[in-house]
C-alpha positions in Angstrom: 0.0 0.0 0.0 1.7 3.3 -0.9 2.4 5.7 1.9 0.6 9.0 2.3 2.6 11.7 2.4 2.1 15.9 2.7 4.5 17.7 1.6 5.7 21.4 3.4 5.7 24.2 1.0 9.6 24.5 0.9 10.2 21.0 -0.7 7.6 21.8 -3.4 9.7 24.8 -4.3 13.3 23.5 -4.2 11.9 20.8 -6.9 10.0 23.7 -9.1 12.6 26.3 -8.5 15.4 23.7 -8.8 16.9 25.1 -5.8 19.9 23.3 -3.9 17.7 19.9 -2.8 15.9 19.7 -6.5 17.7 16.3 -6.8 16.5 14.9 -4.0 13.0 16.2 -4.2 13.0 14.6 -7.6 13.2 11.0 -6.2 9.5 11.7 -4.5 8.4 12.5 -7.4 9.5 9.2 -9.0 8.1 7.2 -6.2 5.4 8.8 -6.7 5.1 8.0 -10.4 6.4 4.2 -9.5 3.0 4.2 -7.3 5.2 3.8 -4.1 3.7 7.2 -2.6 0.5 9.4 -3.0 1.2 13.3 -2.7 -0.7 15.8 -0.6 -0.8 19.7 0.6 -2.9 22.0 1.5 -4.9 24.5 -0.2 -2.6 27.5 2.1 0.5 25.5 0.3 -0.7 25.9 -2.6 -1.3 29.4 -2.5 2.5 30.2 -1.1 3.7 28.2 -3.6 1.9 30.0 -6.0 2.9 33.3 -4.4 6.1 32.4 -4.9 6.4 31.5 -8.6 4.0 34.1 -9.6 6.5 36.7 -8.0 10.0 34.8 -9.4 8.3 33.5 -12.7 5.6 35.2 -13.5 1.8 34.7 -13.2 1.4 32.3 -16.7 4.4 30.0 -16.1 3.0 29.6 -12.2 -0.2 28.4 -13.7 1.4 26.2 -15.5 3.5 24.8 -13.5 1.1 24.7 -10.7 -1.5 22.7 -12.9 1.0 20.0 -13.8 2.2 19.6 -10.2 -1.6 19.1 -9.3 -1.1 16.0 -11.7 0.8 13.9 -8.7 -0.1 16.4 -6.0 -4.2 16.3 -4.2 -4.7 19.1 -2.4 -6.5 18.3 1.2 -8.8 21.0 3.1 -7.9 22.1 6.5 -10.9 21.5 9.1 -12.3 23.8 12.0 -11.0 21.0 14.3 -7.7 20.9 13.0 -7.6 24.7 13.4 -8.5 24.6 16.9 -5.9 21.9 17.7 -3.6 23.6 16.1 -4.1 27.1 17.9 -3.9 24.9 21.2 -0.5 23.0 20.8 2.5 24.0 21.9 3.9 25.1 18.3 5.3 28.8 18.4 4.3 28.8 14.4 0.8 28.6 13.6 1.5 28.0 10.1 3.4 25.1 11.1 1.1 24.0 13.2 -1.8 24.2 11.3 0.1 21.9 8.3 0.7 19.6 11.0 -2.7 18.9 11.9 -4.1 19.0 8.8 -1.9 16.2 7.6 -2.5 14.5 10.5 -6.4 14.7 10.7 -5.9 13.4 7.0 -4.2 10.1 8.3 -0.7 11.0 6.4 2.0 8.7 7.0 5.0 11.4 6.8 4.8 14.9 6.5 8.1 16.0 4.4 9.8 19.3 5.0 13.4 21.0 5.2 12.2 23.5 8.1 14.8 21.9 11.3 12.3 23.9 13.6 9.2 22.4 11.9 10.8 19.0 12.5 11.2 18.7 16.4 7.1 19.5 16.3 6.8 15.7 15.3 5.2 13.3 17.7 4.3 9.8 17.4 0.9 10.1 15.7 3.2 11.6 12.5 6.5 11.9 11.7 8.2 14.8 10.1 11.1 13.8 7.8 13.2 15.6 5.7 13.6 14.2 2.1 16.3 12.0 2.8 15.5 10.0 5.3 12.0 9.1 3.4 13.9 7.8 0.9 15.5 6.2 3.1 13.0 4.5 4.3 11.3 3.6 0.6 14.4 2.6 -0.9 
């Protein structure tokens, strides 16, 4: 059964950007291809990731780009639970913390993200790995 996994808005944009961890982002999107993994973010991902390439590529090639990533990517709503649970944890970054539980009340296996900080928020229920220790774990 391939693992569920949300990915944080910086991953997204070292792959699109081709940034300094493009390569390794690339292997999640094989796995994904291979079946291994199904992709997920939020709809407030999607819209800083489309901040962001609208302001370094323009409005057009975002689109574009955005609608072929949303080929391997579903985005997932955020609930008014998940909100609240957020707002109540210990997290000092509500955006953060409000990714967190929306991948969680989604069931994710792994959420994926470069932020260190964003990292020691992880508990039990779901892990928060950066890209290479998933593969790690799918290779």
């Amino acid at each position: 059964m391939a693992f569920k996994i949300f990915l944080d808005a910086n991953v997204i944009l070292d792959f699109v950007l081709k940034r300094k961890n493009y390569e390794d982002v690339k292997l999640i999107f094989e796995q994904e291809e291979k079946g291994n993994i199904k992709l997920f973010i939020s709809s407030s991902i999607l819209h800083i990731i489309g901040y962001w390439l609208t302001k370094y590529l323009g409005v057009d090639v975002a689109k574009t780009t955005l609608l072929k990533l949303l080929e391997h990517i579903k985005v997932i709503d955020s609930n008014h639970e998940g909100a609240l649970d957020a707002l109540k944890s210990d997290s000092k970054d509500i955006e953060d913390a409000l990714q967190y539980f929306t991948a969680l009340n989604h069931k994710m296996d792994y959420l994926i993200s470069f932020d260190i900080d964003f990292q020691k928020f992880a508990n039990a229920k779901l892990p928060i790995v950066d890209v290479k220790d998933f593969i790690k774990l799918v290779a």
